[in-house]
C-alpha positions in Angstrom: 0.0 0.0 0.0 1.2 3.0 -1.4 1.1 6.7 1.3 -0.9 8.3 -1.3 -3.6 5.5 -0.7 -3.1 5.3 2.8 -3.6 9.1 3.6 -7.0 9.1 1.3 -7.9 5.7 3.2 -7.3 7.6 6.5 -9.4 11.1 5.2 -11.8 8.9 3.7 -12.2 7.2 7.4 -12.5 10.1 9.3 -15.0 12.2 7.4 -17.3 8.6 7.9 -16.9 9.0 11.3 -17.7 12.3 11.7 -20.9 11.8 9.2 -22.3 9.3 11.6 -21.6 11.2 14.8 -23.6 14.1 12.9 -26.2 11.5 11.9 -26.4 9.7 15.8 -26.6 13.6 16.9 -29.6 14.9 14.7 -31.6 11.8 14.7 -31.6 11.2 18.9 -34.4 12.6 20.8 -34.6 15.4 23.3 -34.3 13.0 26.3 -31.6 11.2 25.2 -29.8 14.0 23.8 -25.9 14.7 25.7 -25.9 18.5 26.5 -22.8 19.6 25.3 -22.5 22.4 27.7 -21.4 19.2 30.1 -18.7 19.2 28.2 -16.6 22.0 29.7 -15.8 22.7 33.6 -17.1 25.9 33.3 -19.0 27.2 36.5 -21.7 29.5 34.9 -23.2 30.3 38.5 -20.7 32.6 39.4 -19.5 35.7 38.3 -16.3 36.4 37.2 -13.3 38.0 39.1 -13.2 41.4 38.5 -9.8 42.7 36.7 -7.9 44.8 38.5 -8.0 48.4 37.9 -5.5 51.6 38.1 -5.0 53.0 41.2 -6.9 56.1 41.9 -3.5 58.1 42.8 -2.2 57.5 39.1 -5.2 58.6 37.1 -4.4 59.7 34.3 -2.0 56.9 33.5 1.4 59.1 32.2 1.7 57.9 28.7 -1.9 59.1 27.9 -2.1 61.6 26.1 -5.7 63.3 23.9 -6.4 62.7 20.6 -5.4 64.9 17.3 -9.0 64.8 16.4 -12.2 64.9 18.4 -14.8 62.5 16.8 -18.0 63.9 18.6 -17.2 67.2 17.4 -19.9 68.3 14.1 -17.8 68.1 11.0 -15.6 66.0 9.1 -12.4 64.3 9.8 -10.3 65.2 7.2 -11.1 68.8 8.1 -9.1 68.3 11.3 -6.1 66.3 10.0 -3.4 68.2 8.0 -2.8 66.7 4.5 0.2 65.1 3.7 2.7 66.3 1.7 2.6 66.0 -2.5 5.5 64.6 -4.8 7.2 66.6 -6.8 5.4 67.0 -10.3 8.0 65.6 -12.0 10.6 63.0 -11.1 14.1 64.8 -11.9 15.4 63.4 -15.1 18.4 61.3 -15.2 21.6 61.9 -17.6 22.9 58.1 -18.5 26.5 58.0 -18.0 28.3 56.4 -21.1 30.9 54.3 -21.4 33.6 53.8 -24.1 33.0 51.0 -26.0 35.3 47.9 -25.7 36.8 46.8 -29.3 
């Protein structure tokens, strides 16, 4: 057996088996059903741990620092930025340098 026809063998197996757990899944009824939240150790019941924050004696953090542009503000936002800065018109033409020609 060749690994060409080994690896399809192997696909070929695995998409079965997943058909038929798809096809045991769909066809079982409510009551018999596994509930898949089961499946994870999560504790849904209680809240999570709040992050911790800042301290209140470094508010603002130092690096902060306010925005160029204000987005509430009535207008648009290319109003408030500058423009950037054009090319030239015309790339600056270059002289070829010649060389003698070898005999």
């Amino acid at each position: 057996m060749t690994k060409e026809v080994l690896a399809l063998g192997l696909t070929l197996f695995v998409h079965v088996v997943g058909m038929l757990a798809l096809i045991w899944a769909l066809f079982l009824d409510d009551d018999n059903r596994p509930d898949w939240r089961g499946w994870f150790r999560l504790d849904d019941d209680t809240p999570p741990e709040p992050q911790p924050g800042p301290s209140g004696d470094r508010l603002p953090l130092p690096d902060a620092k306010p925005s160029r542009v204000r987005l509430r503000e009535p207008g648009r936002v290319a109003d408030l930025l500058p423009r950037p800065s054009r090319r030239p018109a015309h790339p600056p033409e270059r002289t070829p340098e010649r060389t003698p020609e070898r005999s």
